[in-house]
C-alpha positions in Angstrom: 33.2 4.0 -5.1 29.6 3.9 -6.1 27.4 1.3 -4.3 24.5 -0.5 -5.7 22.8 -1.6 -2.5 20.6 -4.8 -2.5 20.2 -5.4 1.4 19.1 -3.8 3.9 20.7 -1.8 6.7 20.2 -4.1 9.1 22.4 -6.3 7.2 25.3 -3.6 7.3 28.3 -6.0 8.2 27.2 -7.8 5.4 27.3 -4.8 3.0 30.4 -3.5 4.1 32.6 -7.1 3.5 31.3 -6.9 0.0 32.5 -3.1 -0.1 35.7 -4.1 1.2 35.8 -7.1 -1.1 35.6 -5.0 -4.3 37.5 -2.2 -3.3 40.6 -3.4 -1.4 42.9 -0.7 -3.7 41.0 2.4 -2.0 39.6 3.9 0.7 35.7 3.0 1.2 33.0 5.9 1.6 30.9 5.3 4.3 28.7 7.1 6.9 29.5 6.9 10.4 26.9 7.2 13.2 27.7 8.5 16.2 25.9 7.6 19.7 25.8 11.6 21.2 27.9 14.2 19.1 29.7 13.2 16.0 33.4 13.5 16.3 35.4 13.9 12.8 38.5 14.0 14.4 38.5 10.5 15.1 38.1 9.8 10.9 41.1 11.8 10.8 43.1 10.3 13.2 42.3 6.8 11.3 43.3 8.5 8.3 40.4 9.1 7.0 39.0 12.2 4.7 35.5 13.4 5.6 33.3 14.7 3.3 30.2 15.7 5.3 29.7 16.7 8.8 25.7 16.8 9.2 24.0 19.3 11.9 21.0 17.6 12.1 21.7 14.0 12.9 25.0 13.0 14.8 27.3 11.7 11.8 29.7 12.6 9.4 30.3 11.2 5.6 33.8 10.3 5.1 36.5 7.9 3.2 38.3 5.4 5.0 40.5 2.9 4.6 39.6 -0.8 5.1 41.4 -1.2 8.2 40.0 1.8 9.8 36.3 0.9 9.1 37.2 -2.3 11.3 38.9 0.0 13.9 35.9 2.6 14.0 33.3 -0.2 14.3 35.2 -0.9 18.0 35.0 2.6 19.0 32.4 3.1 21.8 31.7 6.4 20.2 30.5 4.9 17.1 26.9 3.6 16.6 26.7 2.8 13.1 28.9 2.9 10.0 27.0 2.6 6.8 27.8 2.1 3.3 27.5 5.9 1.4 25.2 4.0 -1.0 24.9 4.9 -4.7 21.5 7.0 -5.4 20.5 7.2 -8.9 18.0 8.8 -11.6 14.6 6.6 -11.6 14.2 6.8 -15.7 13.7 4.3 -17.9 12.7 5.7 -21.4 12.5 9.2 -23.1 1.7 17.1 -21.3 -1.2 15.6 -20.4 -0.5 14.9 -16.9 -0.5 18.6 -16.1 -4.1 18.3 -17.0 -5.0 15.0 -16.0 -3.9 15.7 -12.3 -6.1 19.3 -13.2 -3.5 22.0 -12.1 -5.1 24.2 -15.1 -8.7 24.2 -13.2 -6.7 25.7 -9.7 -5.3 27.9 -12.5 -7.9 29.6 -13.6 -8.7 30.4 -10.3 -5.9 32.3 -9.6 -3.8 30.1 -7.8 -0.3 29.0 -9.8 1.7 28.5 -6.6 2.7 32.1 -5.8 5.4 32.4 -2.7 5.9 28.7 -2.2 9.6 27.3 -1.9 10.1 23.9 -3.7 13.6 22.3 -3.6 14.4 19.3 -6.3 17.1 17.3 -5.6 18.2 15.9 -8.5 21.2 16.0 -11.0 20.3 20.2 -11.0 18.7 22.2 -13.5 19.6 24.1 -16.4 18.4 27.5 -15.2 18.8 29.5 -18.2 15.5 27.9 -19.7 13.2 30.2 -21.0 10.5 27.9 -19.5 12.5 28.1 -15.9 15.1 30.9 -15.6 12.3 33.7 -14.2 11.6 31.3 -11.4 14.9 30.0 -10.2 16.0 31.0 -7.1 19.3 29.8 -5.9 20.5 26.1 -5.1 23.9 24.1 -5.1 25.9 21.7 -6.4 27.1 18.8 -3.4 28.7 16.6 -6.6 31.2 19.4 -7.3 31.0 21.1 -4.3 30.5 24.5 -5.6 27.6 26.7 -5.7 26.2 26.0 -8.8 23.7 23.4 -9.7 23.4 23.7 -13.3 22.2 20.4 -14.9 25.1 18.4 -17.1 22.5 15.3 -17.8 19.0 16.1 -18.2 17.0 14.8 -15.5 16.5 17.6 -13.2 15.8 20.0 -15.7 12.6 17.7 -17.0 11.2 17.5 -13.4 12.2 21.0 -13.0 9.7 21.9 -15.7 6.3 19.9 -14.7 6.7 21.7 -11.4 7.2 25.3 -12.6 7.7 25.3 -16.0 6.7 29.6 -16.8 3.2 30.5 -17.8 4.9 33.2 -20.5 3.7 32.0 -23.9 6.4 30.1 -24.6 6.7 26.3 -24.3 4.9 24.5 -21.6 3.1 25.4 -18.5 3.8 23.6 -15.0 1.4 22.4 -11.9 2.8 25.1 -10.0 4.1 27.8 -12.2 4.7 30.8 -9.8 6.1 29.1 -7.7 9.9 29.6 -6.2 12.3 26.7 -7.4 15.8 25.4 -5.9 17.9 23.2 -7.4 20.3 21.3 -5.3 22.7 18.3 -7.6 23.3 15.4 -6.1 23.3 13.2 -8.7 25.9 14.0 -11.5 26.5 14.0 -15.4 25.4 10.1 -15.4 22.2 10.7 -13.1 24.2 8.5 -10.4 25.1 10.2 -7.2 25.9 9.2 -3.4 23.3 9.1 -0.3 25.9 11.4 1.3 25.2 14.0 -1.1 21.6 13.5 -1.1 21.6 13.4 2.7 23.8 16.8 2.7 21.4 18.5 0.2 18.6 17.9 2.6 20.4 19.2 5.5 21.0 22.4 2.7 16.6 22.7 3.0 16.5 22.5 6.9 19.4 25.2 6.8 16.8 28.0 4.9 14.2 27.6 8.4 16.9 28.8 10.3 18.5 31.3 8.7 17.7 35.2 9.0 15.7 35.0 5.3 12.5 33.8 6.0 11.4 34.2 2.2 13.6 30.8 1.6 11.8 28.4 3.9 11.9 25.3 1.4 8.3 24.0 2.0 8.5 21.0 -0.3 11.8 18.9 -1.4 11.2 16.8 -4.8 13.5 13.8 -5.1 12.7 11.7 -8.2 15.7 9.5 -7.4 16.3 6.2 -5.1 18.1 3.1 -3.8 17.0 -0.6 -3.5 18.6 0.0 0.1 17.5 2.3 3.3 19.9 3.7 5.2 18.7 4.6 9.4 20.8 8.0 8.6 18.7 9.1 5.8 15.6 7.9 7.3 16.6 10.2 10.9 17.4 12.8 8.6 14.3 12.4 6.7 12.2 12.6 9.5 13.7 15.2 11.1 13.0 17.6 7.8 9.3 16.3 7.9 8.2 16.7 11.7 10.5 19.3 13.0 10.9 21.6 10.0 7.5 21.2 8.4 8.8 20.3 5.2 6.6 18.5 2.7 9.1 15.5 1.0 7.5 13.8 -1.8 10.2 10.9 -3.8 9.5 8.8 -6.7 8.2 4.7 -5.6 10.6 3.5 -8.5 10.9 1.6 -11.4 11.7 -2.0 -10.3 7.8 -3.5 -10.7 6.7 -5.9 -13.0 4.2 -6.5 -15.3 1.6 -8.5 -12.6 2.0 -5.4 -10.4 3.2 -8.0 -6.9 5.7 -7.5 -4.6 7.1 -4.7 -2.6 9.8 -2.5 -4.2 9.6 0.9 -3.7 12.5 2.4 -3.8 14.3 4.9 -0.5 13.7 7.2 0.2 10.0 6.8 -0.9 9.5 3.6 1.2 10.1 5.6 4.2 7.5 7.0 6.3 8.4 10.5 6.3 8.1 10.5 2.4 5.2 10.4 -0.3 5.9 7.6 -2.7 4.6 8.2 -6.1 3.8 5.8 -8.0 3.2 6.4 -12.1 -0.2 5.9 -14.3 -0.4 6.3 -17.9 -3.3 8.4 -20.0 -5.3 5.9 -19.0 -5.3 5.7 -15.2 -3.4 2.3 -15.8 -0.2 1.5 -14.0 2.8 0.9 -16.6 4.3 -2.1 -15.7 7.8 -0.7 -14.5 5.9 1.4 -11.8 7.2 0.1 -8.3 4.5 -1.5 -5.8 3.8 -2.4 -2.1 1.9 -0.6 0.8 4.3 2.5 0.9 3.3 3.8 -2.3 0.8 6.9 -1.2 -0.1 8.5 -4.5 -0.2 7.9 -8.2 0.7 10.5 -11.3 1.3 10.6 -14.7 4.1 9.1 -15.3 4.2 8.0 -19.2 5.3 10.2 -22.4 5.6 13.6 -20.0 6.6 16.1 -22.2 8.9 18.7 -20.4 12.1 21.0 -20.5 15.2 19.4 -21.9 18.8 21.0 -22.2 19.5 24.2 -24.2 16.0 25.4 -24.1 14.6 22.4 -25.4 12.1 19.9 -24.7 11.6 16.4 -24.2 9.5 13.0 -23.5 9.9 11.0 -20.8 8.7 8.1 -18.6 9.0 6.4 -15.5 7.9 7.2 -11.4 10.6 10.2 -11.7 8.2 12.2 -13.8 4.8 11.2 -11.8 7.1 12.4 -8.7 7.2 16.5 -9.6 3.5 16.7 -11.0 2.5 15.5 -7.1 5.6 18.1 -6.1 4.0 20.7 -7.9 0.2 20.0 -6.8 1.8 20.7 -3.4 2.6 23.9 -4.3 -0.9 24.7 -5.3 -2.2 23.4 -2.0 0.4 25.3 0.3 -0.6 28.6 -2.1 -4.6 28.0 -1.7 -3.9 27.8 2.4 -1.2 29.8 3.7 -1.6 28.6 7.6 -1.4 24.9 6.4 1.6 23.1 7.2 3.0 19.6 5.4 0.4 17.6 7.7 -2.6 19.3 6.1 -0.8 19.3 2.6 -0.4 15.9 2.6 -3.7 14.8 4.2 -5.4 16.9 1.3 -3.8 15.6 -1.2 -4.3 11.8 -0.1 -8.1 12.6 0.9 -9.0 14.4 -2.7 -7.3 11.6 -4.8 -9.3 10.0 -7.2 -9.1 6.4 -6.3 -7.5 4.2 -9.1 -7.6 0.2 -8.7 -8.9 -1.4 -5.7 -11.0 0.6 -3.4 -8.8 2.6 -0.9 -5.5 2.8 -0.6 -3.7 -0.5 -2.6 -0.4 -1.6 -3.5 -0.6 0.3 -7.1 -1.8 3.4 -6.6 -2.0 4.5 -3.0 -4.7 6.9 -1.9 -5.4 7.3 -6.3 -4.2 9.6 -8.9 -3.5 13.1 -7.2 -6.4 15.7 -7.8 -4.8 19.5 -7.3 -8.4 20.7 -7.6 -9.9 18.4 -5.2 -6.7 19.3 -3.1 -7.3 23.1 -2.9 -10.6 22.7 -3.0 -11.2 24.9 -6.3 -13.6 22.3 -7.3 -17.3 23.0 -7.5 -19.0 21.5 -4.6 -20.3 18.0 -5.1 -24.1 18.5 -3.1 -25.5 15.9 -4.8 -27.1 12.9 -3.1 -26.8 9.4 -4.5 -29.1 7.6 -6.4 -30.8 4.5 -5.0 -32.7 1.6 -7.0 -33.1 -2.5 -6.8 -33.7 -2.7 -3.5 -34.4 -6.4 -2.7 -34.4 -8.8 0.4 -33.6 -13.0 0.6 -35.0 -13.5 4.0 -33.9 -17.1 5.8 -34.9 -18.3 9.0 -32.9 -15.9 11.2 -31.0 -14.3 8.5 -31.7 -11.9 5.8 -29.6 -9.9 3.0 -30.7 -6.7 1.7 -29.1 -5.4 -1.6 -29.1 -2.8 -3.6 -27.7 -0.5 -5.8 -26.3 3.2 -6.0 -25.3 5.5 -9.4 -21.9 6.2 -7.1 -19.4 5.5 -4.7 -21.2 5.4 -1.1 -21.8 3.6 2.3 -24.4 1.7 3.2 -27.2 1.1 6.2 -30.2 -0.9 7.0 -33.0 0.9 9.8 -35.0 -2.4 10.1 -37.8 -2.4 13.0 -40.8 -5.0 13.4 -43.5 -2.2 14.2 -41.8 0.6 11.7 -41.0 2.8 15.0 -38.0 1.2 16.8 -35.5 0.8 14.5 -32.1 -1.0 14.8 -29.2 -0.2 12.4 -26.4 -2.4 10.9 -23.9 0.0 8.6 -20.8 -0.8 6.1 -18.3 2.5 5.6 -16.9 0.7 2.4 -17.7 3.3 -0.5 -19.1 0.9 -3.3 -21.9 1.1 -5.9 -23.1 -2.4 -5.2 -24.8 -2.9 -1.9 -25.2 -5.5 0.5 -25.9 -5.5 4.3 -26.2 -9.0 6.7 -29.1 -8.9 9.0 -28.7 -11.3 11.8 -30.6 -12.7 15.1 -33.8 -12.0 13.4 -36.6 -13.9 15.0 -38.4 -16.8 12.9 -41.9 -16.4 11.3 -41.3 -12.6 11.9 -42.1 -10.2 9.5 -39.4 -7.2 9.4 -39.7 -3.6 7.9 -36.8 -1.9 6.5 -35.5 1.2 4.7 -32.0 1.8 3.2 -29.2 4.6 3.5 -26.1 5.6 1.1 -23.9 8.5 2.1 -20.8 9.4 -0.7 -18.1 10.7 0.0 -18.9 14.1 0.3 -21.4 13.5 2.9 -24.6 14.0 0.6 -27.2 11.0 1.9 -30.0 9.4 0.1 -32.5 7.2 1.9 -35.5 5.0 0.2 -38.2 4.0 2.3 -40.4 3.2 -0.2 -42.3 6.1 -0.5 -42.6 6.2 3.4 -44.3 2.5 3.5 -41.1 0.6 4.1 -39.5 -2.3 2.0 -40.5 -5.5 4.4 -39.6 -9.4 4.3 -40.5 -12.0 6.1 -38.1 -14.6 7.4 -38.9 -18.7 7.4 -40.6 -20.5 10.0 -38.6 -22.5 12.1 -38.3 -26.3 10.6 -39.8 -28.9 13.1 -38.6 -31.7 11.2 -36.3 -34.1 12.9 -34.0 -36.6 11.4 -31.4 -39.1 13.9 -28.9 -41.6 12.9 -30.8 -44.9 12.5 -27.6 -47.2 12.7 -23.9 -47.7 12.2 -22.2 -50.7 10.6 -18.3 -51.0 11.2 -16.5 -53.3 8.8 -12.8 -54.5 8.1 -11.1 -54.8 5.0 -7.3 -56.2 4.6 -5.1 -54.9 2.2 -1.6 -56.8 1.1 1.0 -54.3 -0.8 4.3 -56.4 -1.4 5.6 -57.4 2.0 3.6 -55.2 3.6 0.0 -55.8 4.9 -2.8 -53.1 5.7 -6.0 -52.9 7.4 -8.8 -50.0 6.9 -12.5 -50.0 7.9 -15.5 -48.9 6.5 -18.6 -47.1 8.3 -22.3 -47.4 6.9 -24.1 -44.8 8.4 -27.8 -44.2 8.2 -30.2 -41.2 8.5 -33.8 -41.7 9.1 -36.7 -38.8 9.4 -39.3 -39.1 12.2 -41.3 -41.3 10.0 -38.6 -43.5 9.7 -38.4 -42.7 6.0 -34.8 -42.3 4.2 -33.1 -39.0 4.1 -31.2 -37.9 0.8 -28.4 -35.1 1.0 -27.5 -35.3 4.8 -23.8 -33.9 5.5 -23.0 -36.6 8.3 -19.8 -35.8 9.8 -17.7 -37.7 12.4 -14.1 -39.1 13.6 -12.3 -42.3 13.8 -10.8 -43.7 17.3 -8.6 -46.7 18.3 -6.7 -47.7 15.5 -6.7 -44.6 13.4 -7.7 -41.1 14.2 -8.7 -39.1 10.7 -12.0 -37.0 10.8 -14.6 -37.6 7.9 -17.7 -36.6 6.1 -20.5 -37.4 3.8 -23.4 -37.1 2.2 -26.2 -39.8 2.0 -27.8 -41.1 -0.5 -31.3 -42.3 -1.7 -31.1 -44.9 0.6 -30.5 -42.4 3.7 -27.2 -44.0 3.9 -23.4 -42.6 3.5 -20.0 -44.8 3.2 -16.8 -43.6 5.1 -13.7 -45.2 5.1 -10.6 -45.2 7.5 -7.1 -44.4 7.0 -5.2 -47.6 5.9 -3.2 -49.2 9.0 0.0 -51.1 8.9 -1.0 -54.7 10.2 1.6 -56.6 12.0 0.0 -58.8 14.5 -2.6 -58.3 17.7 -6.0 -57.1 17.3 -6.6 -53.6 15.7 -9.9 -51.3 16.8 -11.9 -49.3 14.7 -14.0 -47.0 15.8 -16.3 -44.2 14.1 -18.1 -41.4 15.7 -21.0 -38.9 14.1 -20.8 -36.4 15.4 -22.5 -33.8 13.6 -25.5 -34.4 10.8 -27.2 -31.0 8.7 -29.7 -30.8 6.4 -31.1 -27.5 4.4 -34.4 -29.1 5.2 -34.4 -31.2 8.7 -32.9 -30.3 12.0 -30.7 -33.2 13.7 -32.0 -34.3 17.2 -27.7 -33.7 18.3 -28.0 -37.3 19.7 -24.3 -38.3 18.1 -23.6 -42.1 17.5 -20.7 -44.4 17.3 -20.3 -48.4 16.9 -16.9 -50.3 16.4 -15.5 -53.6 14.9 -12.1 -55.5 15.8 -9.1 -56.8 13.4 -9.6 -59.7 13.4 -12.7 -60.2 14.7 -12.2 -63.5 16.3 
């Protein structure tokens, strides 16, 4: 049975009644976790077939029949028993990217990925392409369970070919391609397939680090394949591959986005930690709308009308996350090959750090760390010495507050030395990388004048400063205003309200704001709260008159006397300072 999972594993009891609901004929596949060692024998003596017994994580993949997975899940022995989920081909339709993600720049240096062991798991290869054959190296087939992984579907043999498709005059050429390839099938003629197989094939790259051939070491594993559902025995086994066999596994982000680019959906095994989601862009540095999103997704590729190998020596367009996955597979390569002591740490730090950043500044939901840079990555680029440019420099100064902007010709940080006497400077910094600039200055002393000169350091560590010409930019900020205003009075009045059978009382507060001169003041923001009968909070401004209007909440009225009581307790003006004496008065309902 082939599973299209939709919930998560921590809904397994869940998932499993809904695989027993729609296969009730059949024995169910399933992984079973075990707590210490796995132990087959007890899928046999439930009459069960096992499929896969994994070395690396305590748990087998087997068939078994309904009433067994109910018996198992009793077992003390057992930890976890899993749906063996359906894995699939992230496509959706039929070569710039090599050059857009520049592979032919760490090319001409040299470097074409010479020595370095990449593994695609994927629905296999067809390995007698002219554009591959030289390069293949060995692999296997877990659908069939046979030894060899030739491709009966197409998929493979097209990510196959933007990793390590042969420099040889003929056809294309790939990101990497000197470098070794594997194929291991998991997924089969229809580019469907089962976690089991996927999880088996992983456990097949782990196996080359500890046998006697050193020379096979798979250093990177390419998956352009996924489920809507995680699995905690693909994630172990994941993890296990990454931190204690130093292998570098990169996995499509998927195709289930949309066209506002919200939500998270990228797919497993790119959503787990272990893995590099990648995410697709199109010749434009644009995300296509299918591309998956959400914080997992690490790094972006082209992903739109690659053209690669095809069946029978042929070649062919396609699109979609599983095509973006190989050209970040293969820029891997390049990096491992440009620094043989690096390990899948470095690898992966280099390539996030060197990505040009696409979309929001940062990492984002769209594109991760940016579009992946093998240049940048292996360091074949020319140095960037060059300091940024700084103009516009300009300062609004308020009373103990001032803003100083300004502007770059690139991405870079900004600081502010600011100093009353131009000799003891205090600094205020932002780390964001952005061409506009704009830095707070704050607990600045009034009537003071302040000199001030501006930094930006890029990325690459080159710093410009402007001091003016070694004067200093200055500002001076406002005198402190010794202008008073104070709330003159406050008038409390009832109104009664009759809706139907019902009857309502509310009150209004008059509240006025005099200056020391007893003059009106326009545009005060008077603030304050009702008591007694109501308790809502209010504000205002006044009016020419130096007075504001605030009315209560309406209160039902049945009988007795209501209070109403209002409060300011808070009054600001841009131009007057409050005295901070607040004010209330009150009225009754009814007053008599």
């Amino acid at each position: 049975m082939k599973f299209h999972g939709k919930k998560a594993i921590f809904f397994v009891t869940l998932i499993l009644v809904s695989v027993l609901m729609a296969n009730a004929a059949g024995a169910v596949p399933v992984i079973i976790g075990f707590k210490d060692k796995a132990h087959p024998e007890l899928v046999q003596q439930q009459q069960g077939k096992v499929k896969h017994s994994y070395k690396y994580i305590p748990a087998v993949a087997a068939d078994l029949p309904e009433q067994a997975i109910e018996n198992m899940k009793k077992n003390q022995e057992v930890a976890y028993i899993e749906p063996d989920l359906e894995i699939r081909a992230l496509e959706e339709t039929y070569d710039w990217g090599i050059e857009k993600i520049r592979a032919p720049q760490v090319h001409s240096t040299g470097n074409k990925g010479a020595g370095v062991n990449v593994a695609i798991i994927d629905t296999g290869i067809d390995y007698y392409h002219p554009d591959l054959a030289a390069n293949y190296k060995g692999g296997k087939d877990f659908v069939n369970g046979d030894e060899d992984p030739l491709d009966d579907h197409w998929h493979g043999t097209h990510c196959a070919g933007t990793i390590v498709a042969l420099e040889n005059d003929y056809g294309l050429i790939g990101a990497a391609p000197a470098a070794n390839l594997y194929a291991l099938k998991a997924l089969d003629s229809e580019a469907k397939g089962d976690s089991s197989d996927l999880e088996a094939a992983i456990e097949w790259a782990i196996d080359t680090h500890i046998d006697q051939d050193p020379s096979n070491n798979i250093q990177i594993i390419s998956m352009s394949l996924g489920s809507d559902t995680g699995l905690l025995s693909m994630n172990t086994l994941c993890t296990k591959a990454y931190y204690d066999y130093g292998i570098l596994l990169v996995a499509a982000a998927g195709n289930d986005g949309d066209s506002q680019g919200v939500g998270d959906s990228v797919d497993y095994p790119g959503a787990y930690s272990s893995v590099i989601a990648v995410a697709a862009t199109d010749s434009n540095d644009i995300r296509p709308y299918f591309s998956s999103t959400g914080p997992d997704v690490e790094l972006a590729a082209p992903g739109v009308n690659i053209k690669s190998t095809y069946l029978d020596g042929k070649y062919a367009l396609a699109s979609g996350t599983s095509v973006a996955c190989p050209h970040v597979a293969g820029a891997a390569a390049l990096v491992f090959a440009s620094n043989p002591g690096c390990d899948n740490d470095d690898v992966r730090a280099a390539l996030a750090y060197t990505a040009t950043d696409l979309g929001d500044s940062g990492r984002d939901n769209w594109y991760g760390f940016g579009l992946v840079n093998a240049e940048a990555a292996t360091g074949s680029s020319t140095p960037d010495e060059t300091d940024p440019v700084i103009s516009d420099v300009d300062a609004d100064a308020g009373t103990e507050t001032a803003t100083i902007i300004w502007t770059t010709d690139e991405d870079s940080d900004s600081t502010v030395r600011y100093s009353t006497d131009r000799a003891s400077f205090e600094q205020v910094s932002d780390t964001s990388q952005v061409t506009t600039h704009t830095v707070e200055l704050t607990g600045l002393s009034a009537n003071t004048t302040y000199y001030y000169e501006v930094l930006s350091s890029d990325a690459a560590g080159n710093t410009a400063s402007d001091n003016n010409n070694g004067t200093y930019y200055s500002f001076t900020t406002l005198e402190e205003n010794s202008d008073f205003i104070h709330i003159n009075d406050i008038q409390v009045t009832t109104s009664f309200i009759t809706a139907g059978k019902k009857n309502f009382v509310s009150a209004t507060a008059i509240v006025k704001i005099l200056d020391d001169s007893g003059s009106p003041v326009k545009d005060a923001t008077i603030s304050g709260f009702w008591s007694g009968a109501t308790g809502d909070t209010d504000s205002a401004l006044t009016k020419t008159d130096g007075t504001a209007t605030i009315c209560s909440d309406e209160v039902k009225y049945k009988k007795g006397i209501l209070t109403f009581n209002f409060t300011v307790d808070s009054v600001t003006h841009s131009s007057y300072t409050w005295d901070g004496i607040a004010l209330g008065n009150e009225t009754n309902y009814p007053t008599n």
